[in-house]
BALOBA-1460 file (C-alpha; in Angstrom, 3 decimals):
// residues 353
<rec num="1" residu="x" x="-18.460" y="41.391" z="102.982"/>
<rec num="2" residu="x" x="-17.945" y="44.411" z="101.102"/>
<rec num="3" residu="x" x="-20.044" y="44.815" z="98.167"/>
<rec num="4" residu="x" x="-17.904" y="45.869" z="94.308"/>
<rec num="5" residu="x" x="-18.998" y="46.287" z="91.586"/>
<rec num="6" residu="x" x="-16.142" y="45.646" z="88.944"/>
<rec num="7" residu="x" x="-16.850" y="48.151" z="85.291"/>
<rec num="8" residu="x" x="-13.964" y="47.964" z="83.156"/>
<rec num="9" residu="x" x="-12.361" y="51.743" z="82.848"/>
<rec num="10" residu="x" x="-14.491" y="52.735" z="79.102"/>
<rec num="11" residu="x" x="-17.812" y="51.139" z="80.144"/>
<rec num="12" residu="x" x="-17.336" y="53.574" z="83.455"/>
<rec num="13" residu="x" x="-16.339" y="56.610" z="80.865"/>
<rec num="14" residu="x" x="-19.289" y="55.947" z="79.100"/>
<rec num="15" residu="x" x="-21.747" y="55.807" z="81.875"/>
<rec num="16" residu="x" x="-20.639" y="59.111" z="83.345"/>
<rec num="17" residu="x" x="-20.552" y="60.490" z="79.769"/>
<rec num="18" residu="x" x="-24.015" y="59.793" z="79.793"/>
<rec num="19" residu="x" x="-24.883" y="61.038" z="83.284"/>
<rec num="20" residu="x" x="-23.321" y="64.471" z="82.496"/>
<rec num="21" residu="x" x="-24.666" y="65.087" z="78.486"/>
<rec num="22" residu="x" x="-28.137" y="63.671" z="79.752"/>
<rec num="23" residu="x" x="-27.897" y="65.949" z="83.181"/>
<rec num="24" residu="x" x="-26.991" y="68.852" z="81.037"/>
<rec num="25" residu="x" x="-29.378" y="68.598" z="78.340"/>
<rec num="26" residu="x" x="-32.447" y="68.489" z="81.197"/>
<rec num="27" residu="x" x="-31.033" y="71.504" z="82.790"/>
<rec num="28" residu="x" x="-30.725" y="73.463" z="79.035"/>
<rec num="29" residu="x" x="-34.224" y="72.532" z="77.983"/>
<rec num="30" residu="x" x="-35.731" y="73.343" z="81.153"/>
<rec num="31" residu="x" x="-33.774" y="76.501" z="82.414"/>
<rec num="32" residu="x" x="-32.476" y="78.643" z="79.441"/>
<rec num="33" residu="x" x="-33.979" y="76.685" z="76.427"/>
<rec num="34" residu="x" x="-33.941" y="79.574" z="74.288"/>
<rec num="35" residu="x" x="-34.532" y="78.857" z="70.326"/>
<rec num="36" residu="x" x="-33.933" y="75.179" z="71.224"/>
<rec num="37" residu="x" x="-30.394" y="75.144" z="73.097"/>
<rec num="38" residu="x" x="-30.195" y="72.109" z="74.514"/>
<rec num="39" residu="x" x="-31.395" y="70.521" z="71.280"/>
<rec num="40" residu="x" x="-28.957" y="72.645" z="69.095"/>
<rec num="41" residu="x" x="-25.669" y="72.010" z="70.973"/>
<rec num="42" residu="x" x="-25.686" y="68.371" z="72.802"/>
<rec num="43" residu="x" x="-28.663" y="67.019" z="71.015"/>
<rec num="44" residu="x" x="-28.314" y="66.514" z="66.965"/>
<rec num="45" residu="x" x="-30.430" y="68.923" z="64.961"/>
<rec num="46" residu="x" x="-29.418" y="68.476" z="60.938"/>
<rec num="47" residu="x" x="-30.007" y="72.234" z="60.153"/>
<rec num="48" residu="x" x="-27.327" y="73.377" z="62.920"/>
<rec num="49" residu="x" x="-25.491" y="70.096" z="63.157"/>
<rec num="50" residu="x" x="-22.442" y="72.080" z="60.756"/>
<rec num="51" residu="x" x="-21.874" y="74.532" z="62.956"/>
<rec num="52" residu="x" x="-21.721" y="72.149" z="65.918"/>
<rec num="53" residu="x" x="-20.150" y="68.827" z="64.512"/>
<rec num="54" residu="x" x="-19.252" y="67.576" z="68.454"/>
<rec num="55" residu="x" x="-23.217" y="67.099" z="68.539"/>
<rec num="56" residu="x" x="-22.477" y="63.649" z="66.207"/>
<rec num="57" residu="x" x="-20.715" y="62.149" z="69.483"/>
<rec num="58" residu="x" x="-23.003" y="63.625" z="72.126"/>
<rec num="59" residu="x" x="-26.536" y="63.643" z="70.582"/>
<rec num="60" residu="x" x="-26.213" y="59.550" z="71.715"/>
<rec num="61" residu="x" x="-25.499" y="60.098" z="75.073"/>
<rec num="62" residu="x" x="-28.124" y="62.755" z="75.625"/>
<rec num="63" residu="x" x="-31.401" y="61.085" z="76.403"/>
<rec num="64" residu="x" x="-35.040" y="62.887" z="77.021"/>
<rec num="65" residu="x" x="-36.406" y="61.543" z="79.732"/>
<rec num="66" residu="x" x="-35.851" y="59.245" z="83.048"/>
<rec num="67" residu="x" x="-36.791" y="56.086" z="81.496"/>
<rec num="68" residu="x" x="-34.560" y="56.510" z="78.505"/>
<rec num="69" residu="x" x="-31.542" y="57.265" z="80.806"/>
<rec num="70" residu="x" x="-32.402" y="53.713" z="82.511"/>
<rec num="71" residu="x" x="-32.806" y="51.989" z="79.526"/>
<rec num="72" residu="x" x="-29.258" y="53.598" z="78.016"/>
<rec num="73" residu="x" x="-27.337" y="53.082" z="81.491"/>
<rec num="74" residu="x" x="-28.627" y="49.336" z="81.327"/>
<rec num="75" residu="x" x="-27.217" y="48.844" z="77.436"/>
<rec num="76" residu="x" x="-23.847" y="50.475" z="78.726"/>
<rec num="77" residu="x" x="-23.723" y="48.695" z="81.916"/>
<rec num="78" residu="x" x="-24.205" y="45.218" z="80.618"/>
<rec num="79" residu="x" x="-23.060" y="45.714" z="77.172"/>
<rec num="80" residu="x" x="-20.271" y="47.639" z="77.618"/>
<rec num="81" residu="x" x="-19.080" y="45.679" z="80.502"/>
<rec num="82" residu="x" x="-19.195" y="42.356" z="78.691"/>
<rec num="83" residu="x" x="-17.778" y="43.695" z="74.999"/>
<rec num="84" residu="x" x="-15.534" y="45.736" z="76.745"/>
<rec num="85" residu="x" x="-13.905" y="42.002" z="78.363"/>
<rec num="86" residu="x" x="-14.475" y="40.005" z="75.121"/>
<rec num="87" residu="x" x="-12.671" y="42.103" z="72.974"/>
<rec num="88" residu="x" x="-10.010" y="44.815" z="74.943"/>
<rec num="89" residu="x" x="-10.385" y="48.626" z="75.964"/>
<rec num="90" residu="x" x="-8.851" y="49.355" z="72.566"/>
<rec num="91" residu="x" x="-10.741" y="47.079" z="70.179"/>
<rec num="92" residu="x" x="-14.117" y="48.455" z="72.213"/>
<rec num="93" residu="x" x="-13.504" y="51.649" z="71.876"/>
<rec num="94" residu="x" x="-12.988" y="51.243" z="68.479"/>
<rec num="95" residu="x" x="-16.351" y="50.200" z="68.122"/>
<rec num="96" residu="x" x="-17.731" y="53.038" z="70.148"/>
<rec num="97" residu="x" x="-16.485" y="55.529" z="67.945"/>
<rec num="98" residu="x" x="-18.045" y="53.716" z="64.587"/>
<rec num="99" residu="x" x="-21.516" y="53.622" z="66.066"/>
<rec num="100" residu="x" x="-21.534" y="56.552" z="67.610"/>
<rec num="101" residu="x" x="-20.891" y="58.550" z="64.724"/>
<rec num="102" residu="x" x="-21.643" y="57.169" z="62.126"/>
<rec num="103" residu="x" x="-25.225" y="55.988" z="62.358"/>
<rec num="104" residu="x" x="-25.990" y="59.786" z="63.476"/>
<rec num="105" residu="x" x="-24.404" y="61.190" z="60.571"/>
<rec num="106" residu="x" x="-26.321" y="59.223" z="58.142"/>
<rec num="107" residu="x" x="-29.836" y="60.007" z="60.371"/>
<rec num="108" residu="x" x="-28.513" y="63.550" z="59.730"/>
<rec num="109" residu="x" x="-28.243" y="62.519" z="55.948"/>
<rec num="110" residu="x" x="-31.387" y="61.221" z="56.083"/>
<rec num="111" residu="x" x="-33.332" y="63.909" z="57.087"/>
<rec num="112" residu="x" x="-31.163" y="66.559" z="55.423"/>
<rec num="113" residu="x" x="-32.366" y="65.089" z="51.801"/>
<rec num="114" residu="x" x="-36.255" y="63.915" z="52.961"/>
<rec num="115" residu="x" x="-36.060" y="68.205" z="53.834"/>
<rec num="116" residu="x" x="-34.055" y="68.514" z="50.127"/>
<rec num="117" residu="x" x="-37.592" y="66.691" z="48.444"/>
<rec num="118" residu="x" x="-40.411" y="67.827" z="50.598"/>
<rec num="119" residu="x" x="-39.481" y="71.225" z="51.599"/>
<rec num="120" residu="x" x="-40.869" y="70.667" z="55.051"/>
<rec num="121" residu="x" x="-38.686" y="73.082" z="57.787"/>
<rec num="122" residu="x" x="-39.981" y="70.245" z="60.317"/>
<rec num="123" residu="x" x="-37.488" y="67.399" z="58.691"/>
<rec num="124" residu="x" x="-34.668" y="69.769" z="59.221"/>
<rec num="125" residu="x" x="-35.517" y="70.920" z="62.666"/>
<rec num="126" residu="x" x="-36.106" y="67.252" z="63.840"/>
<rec num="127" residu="x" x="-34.510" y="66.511" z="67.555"/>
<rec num="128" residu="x" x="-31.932" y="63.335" z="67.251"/>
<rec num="129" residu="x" x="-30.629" y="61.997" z="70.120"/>
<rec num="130" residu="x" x="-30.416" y="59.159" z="72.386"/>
<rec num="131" residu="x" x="-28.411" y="55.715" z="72.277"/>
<rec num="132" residu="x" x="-30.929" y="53.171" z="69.852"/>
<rec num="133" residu="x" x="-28.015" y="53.278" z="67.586"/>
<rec num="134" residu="x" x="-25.906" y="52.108" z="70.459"/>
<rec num="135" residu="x" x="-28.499" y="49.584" z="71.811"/>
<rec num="136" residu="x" x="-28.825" y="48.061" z="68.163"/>
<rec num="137" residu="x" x="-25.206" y="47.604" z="67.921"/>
<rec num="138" residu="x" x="-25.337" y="46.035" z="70.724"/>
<rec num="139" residu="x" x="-26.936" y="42.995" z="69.794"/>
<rec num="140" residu="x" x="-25.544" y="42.442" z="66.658"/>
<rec num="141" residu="x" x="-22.195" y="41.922" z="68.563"/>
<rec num="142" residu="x" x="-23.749" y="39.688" z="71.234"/>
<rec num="143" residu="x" x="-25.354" y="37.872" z="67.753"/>
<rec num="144" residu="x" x="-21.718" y="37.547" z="66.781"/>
<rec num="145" residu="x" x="-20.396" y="36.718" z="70.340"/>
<rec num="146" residu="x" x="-22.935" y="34.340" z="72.001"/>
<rec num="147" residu="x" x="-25.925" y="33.323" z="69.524"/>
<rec num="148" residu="x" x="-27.359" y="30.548" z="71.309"/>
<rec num="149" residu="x" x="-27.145" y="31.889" z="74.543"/>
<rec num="150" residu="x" x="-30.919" y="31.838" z="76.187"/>
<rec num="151" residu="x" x="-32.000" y="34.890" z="78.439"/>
<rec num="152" residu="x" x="-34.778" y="34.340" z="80.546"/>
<rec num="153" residu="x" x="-37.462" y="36.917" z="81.767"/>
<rec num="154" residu="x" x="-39.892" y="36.624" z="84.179"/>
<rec num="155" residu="x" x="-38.736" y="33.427" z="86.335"/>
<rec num="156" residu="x" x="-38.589" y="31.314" z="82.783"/>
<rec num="157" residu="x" x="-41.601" y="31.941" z="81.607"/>
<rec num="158" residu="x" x="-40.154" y="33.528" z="78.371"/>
<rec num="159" residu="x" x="-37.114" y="32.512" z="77.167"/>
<rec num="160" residu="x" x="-35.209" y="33.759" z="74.092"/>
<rec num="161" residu="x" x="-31.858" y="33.165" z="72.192"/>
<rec num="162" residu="x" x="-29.466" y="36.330" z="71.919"/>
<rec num="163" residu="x" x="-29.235" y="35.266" z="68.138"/>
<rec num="164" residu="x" x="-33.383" y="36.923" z="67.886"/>
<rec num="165" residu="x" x="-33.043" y="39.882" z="70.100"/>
<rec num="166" residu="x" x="-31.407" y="41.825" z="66.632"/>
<rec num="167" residu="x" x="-34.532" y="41.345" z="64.346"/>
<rec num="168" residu="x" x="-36.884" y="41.591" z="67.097"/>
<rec num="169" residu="x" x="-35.611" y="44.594" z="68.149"/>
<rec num="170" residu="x" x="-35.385" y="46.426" z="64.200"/>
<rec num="171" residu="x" x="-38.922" y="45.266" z="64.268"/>
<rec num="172" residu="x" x="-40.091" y="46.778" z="67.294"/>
<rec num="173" residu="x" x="-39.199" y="50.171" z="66.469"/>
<rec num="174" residu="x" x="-39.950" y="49.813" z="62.972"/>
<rec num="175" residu="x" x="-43.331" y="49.742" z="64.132"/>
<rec num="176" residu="x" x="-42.904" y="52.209" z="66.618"/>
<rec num="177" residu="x" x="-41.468" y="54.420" z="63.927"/>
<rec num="178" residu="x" x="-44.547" y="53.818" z="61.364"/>
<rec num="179" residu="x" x="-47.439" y="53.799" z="64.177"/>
<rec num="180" residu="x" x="-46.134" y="55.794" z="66.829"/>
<rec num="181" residu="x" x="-43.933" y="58.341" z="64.794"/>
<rec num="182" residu="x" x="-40.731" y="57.518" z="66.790"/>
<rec num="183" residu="x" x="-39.244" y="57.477" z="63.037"/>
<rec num="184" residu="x" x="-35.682" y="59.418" z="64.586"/>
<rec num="185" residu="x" x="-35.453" y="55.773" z="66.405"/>
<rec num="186" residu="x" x="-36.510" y="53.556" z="63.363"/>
<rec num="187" residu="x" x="-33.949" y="55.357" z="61.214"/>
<rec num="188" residu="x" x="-31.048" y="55.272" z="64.023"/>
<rec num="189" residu="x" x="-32.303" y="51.566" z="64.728"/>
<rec num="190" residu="x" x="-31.411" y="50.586" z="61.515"/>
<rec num="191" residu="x" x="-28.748" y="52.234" z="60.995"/>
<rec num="192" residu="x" x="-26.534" y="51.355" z="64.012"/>
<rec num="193" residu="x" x="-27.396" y="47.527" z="63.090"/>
<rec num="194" residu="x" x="-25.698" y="47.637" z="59.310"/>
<rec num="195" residu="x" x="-22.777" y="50.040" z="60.793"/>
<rec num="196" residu="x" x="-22.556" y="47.093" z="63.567"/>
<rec num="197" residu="x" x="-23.076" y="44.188" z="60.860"/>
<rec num="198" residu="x" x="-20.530" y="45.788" z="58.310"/>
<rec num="199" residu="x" x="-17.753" y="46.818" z="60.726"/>
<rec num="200" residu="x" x="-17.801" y="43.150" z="62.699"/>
<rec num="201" residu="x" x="-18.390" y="41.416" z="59.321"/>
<rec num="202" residu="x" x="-15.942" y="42.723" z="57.007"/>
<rec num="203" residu="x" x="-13.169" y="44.856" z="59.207"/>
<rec num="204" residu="x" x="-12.678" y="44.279" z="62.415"/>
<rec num="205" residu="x" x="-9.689" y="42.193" z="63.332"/>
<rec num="206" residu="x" x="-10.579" y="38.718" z="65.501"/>
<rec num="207" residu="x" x="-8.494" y="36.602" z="67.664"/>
<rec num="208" residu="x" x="-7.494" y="33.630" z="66.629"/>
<rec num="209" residu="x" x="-8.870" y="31.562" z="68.903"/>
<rec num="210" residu="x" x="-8.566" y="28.037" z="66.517"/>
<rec num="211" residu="x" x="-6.240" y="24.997" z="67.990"/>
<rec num="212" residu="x" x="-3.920" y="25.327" z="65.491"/>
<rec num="213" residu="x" x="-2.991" y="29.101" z="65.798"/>
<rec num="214" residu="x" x="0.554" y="30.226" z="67.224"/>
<rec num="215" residu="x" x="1.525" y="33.796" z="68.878"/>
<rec num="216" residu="x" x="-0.933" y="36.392" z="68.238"/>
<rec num="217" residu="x" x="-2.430" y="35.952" z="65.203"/>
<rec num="218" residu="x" x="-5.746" y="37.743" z="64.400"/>
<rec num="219" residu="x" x="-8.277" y="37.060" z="61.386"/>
<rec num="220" residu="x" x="-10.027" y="40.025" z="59.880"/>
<rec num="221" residu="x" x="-13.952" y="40.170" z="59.652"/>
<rec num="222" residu="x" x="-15.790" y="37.167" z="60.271"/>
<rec num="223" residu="x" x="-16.837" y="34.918" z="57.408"/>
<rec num="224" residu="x" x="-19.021" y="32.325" z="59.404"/>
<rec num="225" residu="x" x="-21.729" y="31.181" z="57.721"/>
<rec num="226" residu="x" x="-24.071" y="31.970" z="61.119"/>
<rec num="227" residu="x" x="-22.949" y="35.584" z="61.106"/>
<rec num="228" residu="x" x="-24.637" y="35.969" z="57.151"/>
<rec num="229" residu="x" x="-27.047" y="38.743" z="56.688"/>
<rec num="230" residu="x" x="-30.120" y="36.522" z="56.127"/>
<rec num="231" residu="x" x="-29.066" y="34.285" z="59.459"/>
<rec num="232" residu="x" x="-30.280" y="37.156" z="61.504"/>
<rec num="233" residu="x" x="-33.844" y="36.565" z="60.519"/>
<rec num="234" residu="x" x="-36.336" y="33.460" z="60.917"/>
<rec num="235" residu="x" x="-36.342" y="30.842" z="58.654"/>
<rec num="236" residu="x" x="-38.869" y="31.309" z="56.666"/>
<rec num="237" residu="x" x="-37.484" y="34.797" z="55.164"/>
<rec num="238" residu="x" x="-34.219" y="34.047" z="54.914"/>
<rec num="239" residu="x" x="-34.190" y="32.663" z="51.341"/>
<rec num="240" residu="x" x="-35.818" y="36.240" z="50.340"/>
<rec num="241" residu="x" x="-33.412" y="38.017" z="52.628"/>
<rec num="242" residu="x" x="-30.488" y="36.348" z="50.930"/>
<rec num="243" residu="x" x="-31.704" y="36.790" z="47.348"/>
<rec num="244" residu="x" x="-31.570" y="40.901" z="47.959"/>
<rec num="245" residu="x" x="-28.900" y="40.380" z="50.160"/>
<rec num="246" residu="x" x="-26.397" y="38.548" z="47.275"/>
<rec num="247" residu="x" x="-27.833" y="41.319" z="44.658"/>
<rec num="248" residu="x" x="-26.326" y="44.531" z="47.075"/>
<rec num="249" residu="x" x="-22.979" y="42.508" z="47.748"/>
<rec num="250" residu="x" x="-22.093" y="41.621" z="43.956"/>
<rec num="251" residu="x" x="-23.132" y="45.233" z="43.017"/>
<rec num="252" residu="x" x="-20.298" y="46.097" z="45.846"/>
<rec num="253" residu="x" x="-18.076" y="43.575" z="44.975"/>
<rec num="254" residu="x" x="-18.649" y="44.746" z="41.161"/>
<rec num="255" residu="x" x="-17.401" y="48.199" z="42.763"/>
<rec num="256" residu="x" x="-14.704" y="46.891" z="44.370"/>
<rec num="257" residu="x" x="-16.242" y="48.176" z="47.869"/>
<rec num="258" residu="x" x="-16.113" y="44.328" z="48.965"/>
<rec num="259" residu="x" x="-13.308" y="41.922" z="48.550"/>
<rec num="260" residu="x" x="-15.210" y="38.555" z="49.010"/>
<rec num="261" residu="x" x="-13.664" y="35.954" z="51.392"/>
<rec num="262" residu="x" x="-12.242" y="32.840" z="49.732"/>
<rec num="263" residu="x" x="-13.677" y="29.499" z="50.625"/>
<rec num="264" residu="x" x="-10.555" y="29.292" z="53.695"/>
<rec num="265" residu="x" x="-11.930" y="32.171" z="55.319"/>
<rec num="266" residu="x" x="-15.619" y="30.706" z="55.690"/>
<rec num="267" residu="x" x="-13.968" y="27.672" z="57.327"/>
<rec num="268" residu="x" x="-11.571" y="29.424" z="59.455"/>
<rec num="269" residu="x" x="-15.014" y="31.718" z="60.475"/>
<rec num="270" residu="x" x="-16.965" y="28.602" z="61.624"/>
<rec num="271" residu="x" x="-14.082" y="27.253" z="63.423"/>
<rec num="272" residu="x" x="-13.568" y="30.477" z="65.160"/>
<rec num="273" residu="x" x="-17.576" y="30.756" z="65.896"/>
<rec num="274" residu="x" x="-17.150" y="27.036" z="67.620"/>
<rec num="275" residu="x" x="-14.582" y="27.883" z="69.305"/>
<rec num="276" residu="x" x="-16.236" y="31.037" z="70.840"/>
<rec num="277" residu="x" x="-19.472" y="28.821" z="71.531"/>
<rec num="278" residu="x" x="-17.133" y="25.913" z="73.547"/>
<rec num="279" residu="x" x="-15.609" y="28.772" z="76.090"/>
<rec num="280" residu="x" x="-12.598" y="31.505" z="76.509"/>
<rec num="281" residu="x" x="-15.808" y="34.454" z="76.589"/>
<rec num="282" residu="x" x="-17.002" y="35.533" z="79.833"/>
<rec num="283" residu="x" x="-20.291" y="35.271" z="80.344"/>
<rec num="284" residu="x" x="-23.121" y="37.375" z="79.753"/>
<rec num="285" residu="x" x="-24.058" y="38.332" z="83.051"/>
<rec num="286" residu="x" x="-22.046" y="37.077" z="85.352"/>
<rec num="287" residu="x" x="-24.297" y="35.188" z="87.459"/>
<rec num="288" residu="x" x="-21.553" y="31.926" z="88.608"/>
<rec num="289" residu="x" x="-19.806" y="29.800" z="87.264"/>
<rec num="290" residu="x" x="-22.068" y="26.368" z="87.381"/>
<rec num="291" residu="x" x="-24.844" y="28.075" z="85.409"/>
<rec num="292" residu="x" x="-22.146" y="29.315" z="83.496"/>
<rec num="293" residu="x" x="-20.313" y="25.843" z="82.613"/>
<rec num="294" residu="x" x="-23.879" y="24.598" z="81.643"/>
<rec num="295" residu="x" x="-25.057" y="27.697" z="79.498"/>
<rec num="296" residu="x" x="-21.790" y="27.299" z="77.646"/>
<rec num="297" residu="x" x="-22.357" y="23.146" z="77.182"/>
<rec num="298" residu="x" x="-25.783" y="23.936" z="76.071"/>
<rec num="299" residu="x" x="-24.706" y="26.888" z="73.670"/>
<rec num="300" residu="x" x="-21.688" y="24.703" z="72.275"/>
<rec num="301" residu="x" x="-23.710" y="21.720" z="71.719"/>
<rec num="302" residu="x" x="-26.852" y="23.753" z="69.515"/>
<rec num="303" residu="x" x="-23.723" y="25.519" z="67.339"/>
<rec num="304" residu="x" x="-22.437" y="21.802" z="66.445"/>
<rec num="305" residu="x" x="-26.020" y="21.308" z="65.780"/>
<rec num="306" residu="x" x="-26.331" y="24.523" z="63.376"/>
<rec num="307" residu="x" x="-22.791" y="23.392" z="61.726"/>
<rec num="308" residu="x" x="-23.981" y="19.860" z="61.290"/>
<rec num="309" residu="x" x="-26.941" y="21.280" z="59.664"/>
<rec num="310" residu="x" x="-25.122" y="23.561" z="57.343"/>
<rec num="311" residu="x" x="-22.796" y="20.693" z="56.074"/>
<rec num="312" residu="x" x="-25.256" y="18.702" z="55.065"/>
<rec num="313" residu="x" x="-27.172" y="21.046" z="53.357"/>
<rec num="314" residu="x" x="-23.937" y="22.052" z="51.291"/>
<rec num="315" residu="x" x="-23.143" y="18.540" z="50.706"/>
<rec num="316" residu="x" x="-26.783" y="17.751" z="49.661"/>
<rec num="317" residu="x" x="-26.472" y="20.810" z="47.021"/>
<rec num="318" residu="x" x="-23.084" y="19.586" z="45.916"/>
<rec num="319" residu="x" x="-24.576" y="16.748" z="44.741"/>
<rec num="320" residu="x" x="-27.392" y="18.272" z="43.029"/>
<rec num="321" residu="x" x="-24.965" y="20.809" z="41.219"/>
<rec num="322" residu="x" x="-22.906" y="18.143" z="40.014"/>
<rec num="323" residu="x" x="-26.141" y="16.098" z="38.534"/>
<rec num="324" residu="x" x="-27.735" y="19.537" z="36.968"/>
<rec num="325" residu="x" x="-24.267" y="21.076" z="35.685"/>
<rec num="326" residu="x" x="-22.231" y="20.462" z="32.715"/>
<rec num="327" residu="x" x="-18.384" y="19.173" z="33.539"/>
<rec num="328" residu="x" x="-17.091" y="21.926" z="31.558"/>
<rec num="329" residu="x" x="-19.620" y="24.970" z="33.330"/>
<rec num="330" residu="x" x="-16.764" y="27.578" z="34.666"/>
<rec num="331" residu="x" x="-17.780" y="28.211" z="38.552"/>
<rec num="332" residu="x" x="-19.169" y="31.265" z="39.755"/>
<rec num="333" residu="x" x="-18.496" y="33.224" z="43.137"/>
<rec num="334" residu="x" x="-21.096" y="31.884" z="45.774"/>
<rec num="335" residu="x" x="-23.561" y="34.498" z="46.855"/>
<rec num="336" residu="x" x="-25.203" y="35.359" z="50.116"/>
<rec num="337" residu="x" x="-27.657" y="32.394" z="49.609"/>
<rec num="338" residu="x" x="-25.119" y="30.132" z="48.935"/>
<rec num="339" residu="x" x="-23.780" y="30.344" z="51.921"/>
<rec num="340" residu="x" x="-26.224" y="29.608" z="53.671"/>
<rec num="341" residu="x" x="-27.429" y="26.620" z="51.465"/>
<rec num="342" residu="x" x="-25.204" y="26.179" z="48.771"/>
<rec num="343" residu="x" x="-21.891" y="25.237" z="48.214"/>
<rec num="344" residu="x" x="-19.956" y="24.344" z="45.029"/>
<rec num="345" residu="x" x="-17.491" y="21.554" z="45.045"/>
<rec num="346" residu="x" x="-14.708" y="23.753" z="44.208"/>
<rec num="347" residu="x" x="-15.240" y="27.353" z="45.520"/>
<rec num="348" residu="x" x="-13.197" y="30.651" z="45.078"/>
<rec num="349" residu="x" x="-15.497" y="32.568" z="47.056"/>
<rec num="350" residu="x" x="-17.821" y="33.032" z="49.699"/>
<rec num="351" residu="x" x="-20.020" y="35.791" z="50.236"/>
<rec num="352" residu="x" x="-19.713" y="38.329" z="53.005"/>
<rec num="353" residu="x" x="-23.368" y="39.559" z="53.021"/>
């Protein structure tokens, strides 16, 4: 039987995108690297990056070595293949774009004003390049998309939920940025996480996929409590990650930069993040469909878990609130930790963060 391997028509752009940039920018350095070529028109350099804006797009898909090729064809591959199903060509794309650019031309930001305060030539001639960005968006939408599916390494000797591959993976090069130096990928790291976070959270438009829609109707952002801010991190920080988190969203929502989602959308976000957990994705890696059938049982069963959970903590601080609080106390607009513990018996908002 002939062997196929089936890559939807952007993943297959993208890998060949990164074939050629990542070809080319071997051949430059190595060949005619004169006053930094290869770094100055594929790679992104923030002195000459003006003069050569394409370098925002590129600069991802130009990697340094061998290993970070693999590691960038792998993300593309897999990622790209399985986004690229969940959501549509278009809708992927989309995506593409946002955290391509964007995280690079904050980095470039970034390194443009550390040059503005130190004076050091270095900050402005930094190298920055490769696909971290990419790799970090990544997992945020498989967070979004499959949270308590369980990847295995090493015959099952470690196994981990999708839902803890984001934080582990800010913390990896966090370290690596500090200890190492690799700060280009700590920056970009971060960076292509909150562009990730901020576009799936707050813009980009969903499929209904509840019982009770009709037709095409699509929701915008996701307000499920799971997807939070502070949900991305273990338990024991996330009270402290939702405290700083709620302080950034009502300065934005102070600003007008956020419209906070009303007490409907937070339901209609859990329904839709139970509905994604009890089938209609494909699956992560394709690898048939009775393993499939049972990693989706298992996944749907732990988020009725997690929702269970969540109701009766809100229930448990409803009827705290209503003991502590006067009758005649005017409500306020829930915060970041509120919706993760705290909900008031008659809410106007829910917060996005």
């Amino acid at each position: 039987m002939q062997w196929r391997v089936n890559i939807p028509p952007l993943t297959r752009i993208l890998l060949l995108l990164l074939l050629v940039f990542s070809g080319s920018y071997q051949i430059l350095r190595h060949s005619i690297d004169v006053d930094n070529t290869a770094g100055r028109f594929l790679a992104l350099i923030p002195q000459w990056a003006l003069f050569t804006p394409w370098v925002y797009f590129t600069a991802t898909y130009s990697e340094q070595n061998i290993v970070t090729i693999c590691i960038a064809g792998a993300t593309i591959f897999y990622g790209g293949k399985y986004l690229e199903r969940a959501w549509d060509s278009l809708e992927f794309g989309k995506f593409i774009l946002l955290v391509t650019l964007l995280p690079n031309f904050v980095a470039s930001l970034v390194y443009v004003f550390l040059f503005a305060i130190s004076r050091n030539d270095n900050l402005a001639l930094v190298v920055i390049q490769g696909s971290v960005a990419l790799q970090g968006a990544f997992l945020v939408a498989f967070k979004q998309l499959v949270p308590e599916h369980t990847v295995t390494i090493l015959k099952g000797a470690i196994k981990i939920r999708v839902k803890h591959f984001p934080a582990l993976f800010l913390v990896a090069n966090t370290l690596s940025g500090i200890i190492l130096g690799t700060d280009t990928a700590l920056v970009l790291a971060w960076v292509g996480f909150m562009t990730s976070w901020t576009y799936l959270r707050f813009y980009k438009l969903q499929p209904d996929l509840s019982t009770a829609s009709t037709g095409n109707s699509h929701l915008r952002g996701d307000a499920s409590e799971t997807f939070a801010f502070a949900y991305f991190w273990p338990d024991a920080v996330q009270p402290p990650v939702a405290a700083i988190a709620d302080g950034v969203y009502n300065a934005l929502v102070a600003l007008r930069i956020c419209t906070p989602f009303s007490a409907e959308d937070v339901q209609m976000g859990n329904e839709q993040a139970t509905a994604r957990g009890e089938g209609g994705l494909p699956h992560l890696l394709d690898r048939g469909s009775t393993r499939h059938s049972r990693s989706k049982q298992e996944e749907a069963e732990r988020r009725r878990a997690l929702a269970l959970k969540a109701l009766d903590q809100r229930l448990h601080a409803a009827s705290s609130n209503s003991k502590q609080q006067a009758p005649e106390s005017q409500s306020v607009a829930p915060s970041e930790a509120a919706i993760l513990t705290v909900s008031t018996a008659e809410p106007t908002h829910a917060d996005q963060s």
